[in-house]
C-alpha positions as CSV (number, residue, x, y, z in Angstrom):
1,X,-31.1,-26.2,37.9
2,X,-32.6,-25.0,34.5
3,X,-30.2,-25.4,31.9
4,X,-29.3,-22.5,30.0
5,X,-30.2,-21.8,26.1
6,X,-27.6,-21.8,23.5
7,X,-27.7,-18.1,22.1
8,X,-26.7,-17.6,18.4
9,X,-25.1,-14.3,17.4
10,X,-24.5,-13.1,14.3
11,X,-22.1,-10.6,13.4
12,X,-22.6,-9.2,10.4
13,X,-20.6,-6.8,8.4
14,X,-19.8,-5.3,5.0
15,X,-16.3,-6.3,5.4
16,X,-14.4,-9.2,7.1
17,X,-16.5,-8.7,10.1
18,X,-13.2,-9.0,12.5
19,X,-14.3,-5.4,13.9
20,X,-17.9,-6.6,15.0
21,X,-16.6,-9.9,16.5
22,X,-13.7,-8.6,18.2
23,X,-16.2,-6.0,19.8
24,X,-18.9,-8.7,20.8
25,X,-16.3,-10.5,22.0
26,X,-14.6,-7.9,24.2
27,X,-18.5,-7.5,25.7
28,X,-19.3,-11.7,25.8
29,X,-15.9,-11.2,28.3
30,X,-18.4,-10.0,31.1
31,X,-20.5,-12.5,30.8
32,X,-18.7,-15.4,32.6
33,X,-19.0,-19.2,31.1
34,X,-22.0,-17.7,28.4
35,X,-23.4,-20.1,26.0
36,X,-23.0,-18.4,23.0
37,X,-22.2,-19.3,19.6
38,X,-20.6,-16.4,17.1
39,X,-21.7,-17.1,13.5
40,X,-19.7,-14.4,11.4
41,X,-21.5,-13.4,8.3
42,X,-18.6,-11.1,6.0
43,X,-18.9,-8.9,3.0
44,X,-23.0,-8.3,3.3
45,X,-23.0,-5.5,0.8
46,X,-26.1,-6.0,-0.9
47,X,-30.0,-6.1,0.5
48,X,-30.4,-9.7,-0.6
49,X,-27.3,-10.6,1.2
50,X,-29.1,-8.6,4.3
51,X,-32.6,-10.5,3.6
52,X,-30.3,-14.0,3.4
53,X,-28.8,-13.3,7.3
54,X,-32.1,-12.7,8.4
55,X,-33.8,-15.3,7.4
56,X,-31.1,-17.6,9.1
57,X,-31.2,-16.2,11.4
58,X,-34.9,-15.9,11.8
59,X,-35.0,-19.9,11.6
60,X,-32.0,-19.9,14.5
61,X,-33.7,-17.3,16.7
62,X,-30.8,-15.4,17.0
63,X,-29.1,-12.1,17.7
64,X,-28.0,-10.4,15.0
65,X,-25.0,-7.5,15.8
66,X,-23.7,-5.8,13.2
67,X,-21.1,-2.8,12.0
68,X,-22.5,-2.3,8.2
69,X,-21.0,1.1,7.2
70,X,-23.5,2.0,4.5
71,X,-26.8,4.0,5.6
72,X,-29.1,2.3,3.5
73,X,-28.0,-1.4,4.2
74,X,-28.3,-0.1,8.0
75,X,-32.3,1.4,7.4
76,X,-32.6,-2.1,5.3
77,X,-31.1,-4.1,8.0
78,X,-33.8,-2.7,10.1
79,X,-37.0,-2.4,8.3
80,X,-36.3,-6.2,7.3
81,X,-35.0,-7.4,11.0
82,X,-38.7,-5.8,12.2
83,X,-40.7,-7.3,10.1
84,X,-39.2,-11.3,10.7
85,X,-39.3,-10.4,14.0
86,X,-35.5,-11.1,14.2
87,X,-33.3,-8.4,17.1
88,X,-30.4,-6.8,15.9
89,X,-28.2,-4.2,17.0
90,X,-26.7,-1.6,14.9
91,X,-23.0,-1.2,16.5
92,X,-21.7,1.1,13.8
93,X,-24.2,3.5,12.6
94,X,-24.8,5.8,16.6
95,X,-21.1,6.4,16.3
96,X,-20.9,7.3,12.6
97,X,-24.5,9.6,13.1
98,X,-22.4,10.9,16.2
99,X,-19.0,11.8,14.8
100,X,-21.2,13.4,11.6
101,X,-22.9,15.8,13.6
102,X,-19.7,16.9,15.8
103,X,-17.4,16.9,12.4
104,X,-19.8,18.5,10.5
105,X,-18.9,15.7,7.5
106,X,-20.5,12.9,6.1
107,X,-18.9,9.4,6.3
108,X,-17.5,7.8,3.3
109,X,-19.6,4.5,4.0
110,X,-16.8,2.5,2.2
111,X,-16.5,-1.0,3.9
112,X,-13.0,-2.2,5.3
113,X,-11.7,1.4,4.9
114,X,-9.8,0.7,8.4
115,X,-8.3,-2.0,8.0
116,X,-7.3,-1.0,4.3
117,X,-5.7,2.1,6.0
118,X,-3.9,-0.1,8.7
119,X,-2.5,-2.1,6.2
120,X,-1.3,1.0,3.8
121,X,0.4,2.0,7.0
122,X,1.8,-1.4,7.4
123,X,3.4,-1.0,3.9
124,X,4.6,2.2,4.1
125,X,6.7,1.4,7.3
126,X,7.9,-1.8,5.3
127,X,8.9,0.1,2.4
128,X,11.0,2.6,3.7
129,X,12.7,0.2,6.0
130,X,13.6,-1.7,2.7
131,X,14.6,1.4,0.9
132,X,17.1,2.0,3.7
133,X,18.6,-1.7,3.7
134,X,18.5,-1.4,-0.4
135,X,19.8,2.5,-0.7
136,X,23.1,2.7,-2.6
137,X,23.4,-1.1,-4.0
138,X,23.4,-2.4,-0.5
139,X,21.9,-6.0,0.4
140,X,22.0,-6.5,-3.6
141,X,21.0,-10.3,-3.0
142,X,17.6,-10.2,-2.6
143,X,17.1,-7.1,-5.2
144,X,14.5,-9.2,-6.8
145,X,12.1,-8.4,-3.9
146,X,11.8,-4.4,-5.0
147,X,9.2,-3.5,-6.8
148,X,11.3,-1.0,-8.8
149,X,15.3,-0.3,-9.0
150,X,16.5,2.7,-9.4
151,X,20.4,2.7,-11.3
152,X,22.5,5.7,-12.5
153,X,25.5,7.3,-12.2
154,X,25.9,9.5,-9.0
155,X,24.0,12.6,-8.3
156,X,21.1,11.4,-10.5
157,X,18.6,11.6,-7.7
158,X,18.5,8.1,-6.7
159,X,18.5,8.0,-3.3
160,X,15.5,10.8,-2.4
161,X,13.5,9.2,-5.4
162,X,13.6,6.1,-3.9
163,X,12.7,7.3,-0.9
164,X,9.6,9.5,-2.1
165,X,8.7,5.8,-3.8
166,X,9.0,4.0,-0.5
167,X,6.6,6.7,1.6
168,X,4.4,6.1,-1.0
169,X,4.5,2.3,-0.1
170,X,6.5,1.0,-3.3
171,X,9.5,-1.2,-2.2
172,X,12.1,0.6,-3.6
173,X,15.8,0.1,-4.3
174,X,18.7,2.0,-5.9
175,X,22.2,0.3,-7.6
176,X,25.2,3.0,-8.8
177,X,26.2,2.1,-12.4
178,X,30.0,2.6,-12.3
179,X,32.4,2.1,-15.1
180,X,34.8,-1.0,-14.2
181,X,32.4,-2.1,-11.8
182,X,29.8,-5.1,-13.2
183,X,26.3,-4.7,-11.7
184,X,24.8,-7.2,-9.4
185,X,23.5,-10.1,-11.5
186,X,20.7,-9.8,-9.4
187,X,19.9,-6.8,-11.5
188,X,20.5,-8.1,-14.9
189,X,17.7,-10.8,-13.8
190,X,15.3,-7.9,-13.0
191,X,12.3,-7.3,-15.5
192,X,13.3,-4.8,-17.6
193,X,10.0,-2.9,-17.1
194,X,10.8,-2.5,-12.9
195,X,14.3,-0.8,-13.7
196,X,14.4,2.9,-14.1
197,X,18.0,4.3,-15.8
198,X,18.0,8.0,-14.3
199,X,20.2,9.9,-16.4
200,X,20.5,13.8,-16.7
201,X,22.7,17.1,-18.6
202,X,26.1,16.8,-17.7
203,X,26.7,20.2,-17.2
204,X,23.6,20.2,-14.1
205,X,25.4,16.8,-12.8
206,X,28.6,18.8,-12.6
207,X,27.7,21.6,-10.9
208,X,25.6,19.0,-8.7
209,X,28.8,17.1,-7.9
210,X,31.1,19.8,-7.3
211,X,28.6,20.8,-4.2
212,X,28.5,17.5,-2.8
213,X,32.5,17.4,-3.1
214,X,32.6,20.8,-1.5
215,X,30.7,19.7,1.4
216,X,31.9,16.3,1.9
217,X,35.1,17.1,1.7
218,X,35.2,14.8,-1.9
219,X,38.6,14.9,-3.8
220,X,37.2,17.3,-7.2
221,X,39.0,15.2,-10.2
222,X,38.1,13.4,-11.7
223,X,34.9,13.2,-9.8
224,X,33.5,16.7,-11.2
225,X,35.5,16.5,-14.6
226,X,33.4,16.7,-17.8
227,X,34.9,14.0,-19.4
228,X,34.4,11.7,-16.7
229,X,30.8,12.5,-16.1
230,X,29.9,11.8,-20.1
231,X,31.9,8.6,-20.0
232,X,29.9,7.4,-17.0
233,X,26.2,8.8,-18.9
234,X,28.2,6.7,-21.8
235,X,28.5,3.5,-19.8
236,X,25.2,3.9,-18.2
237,X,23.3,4.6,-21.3
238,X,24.9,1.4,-22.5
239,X,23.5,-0.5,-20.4
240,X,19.9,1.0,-20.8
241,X,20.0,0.2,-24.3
242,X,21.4,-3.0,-23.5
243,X,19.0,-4.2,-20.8
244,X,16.0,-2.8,-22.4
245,X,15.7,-0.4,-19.3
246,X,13.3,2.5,-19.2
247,X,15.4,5.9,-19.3
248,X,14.5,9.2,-17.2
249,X,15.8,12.4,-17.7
250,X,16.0,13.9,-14.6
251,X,17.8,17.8,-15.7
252,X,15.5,20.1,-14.1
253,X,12.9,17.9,-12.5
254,X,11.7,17.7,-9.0
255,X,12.0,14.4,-6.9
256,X,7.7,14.9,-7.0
257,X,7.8,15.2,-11.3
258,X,10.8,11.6,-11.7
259,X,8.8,9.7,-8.9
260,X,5.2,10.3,-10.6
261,X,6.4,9.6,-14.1
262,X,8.1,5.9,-12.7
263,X,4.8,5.5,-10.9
264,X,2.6,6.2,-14.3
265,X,5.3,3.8,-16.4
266,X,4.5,1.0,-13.6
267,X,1.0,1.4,-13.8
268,X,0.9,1.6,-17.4
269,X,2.6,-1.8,-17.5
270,X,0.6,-3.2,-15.0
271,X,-1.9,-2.1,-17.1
272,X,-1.0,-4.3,-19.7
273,X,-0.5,-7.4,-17.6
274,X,-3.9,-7.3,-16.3
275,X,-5.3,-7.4,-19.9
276,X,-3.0,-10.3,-21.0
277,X,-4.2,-12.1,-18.1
């Protein structure tokens, strides 16, 4: 009986190359007991690193597969396979040439963008579910995994800006400041520049808080008294100034305009932290 030949593949891609080899592998699956060896070649994104395969695998005689995104590594991939006399299979480019003409749009040709939006998605769902577990200085223990802590006094928009955070995929949290009540030492051990104080007029947090009393059926003093909502500002300010924690005015802002200003501040500061580094 002859013996069979050892085929090489290559699967090549301009990312990790988990998408080629999981579709060579779903089509090797019909092939019962094949002698075939995968050799994954990642991140080809350049027409040296295209020339580099092919010459390997010129030397190996072997079959090169590939999902490259980009239209002129794919025209490279094949002028170059041609002339070293090297087979290769283009498993991305008919369905992106397809989905063109039926869209009527080009591709973006930017490698990894699946899995980049599969993980994105990941996160969001991740974040939210935190936000929920961390809304209202719940689960206060392991604060120091957020990514940003919202405090203030109540009806500062807290809760729906830390929730526009968390669909956004920033793992969010929120802690009431209350006079008489000490915050969780897990947020005095926050960094200062991933706490946000959110403070606003008093006159737009009383009419704000009579509402909510209306509707929930909230006892009215002292929780909508004038006095009481500038000695909880007070207290909160207090420990701003005290804590070195950025300050938002939220008076007459949307959830949109307080959540993009927190998101600018953390960027800035990451900013800053890439250049020290």
């Amino acid at each position: 009986m002859e013996k069979s030949i050892m085929l090489k593949i290559f699967v090549v891609s301009d990312a990790t190359g988990g998408t080629a080899e999981r579709m060579t592998k779903s089509a090797l699956a019909q092939f019962e007991n094949a002698p075939v060896e995968l050799i994954r070649r990642s991140h080809i994104k350049t027409p040296d690193k295209v020339h580099a395969v092919i010459h390997e695998a010129s030397k190996e005689n072997a079959l090169i597969l590939h999902t490259l995104v980009s239209n002129e590594l794919r025209r490279f991939m094949v002028s170059e396979s041609r002339l070293h006399n090297v087979d290769s299979l283009d498993m991305m480019g008919p369905i992106l040439d397809r989905l063109a003409t039926h869209l009527k749009l080009r591709p973006q040709e930017k490698p990894g963008l699946f899995q980049q939006l599969g993980e994105a998605r990941t996160r969001e769902i991740e974040a939210v579910a935190f936000a929920f577990h961390h809304d209202d200085g719940q689960n206060s223990s392991d604060l120091e995994r957020a990514e940003v802590v919202l405090v203030g006094i109540s009806r500062t928009m807290k809760t729906p800006t830390m929730l526009y955070l968390a669909y956004r995929g920033w793992f969010a949290a929120n802690v009431p400041l209350v006079p008489g009540i000490a915050p969780p030492k897990a947020l005095l051990s926050m960094p200062a520049d991933r706490v946000f104080c959110l403070v606003a007029d008093p006159d737009r947090l009383q009419h704000m808080r009579r509402a909510r009393a209306e509707e929930e059926s909230i006892p009215l003093e002292p929780y909508i008294s004038l006095d009481q909502i500038r000695s909880e500002l007070a207290y909160a300010e207090q420990l701003c100034r005290k804590h070195l924690w950025q300050r938002i005015d939220v008076t007459g802002k949307s959830v949109e305009e307080v959540a993009r200003e927190i998101i600018f501040a953390l960027s800035e500061e990451d900013e800053k932290n890439a250049e020290v580094y």
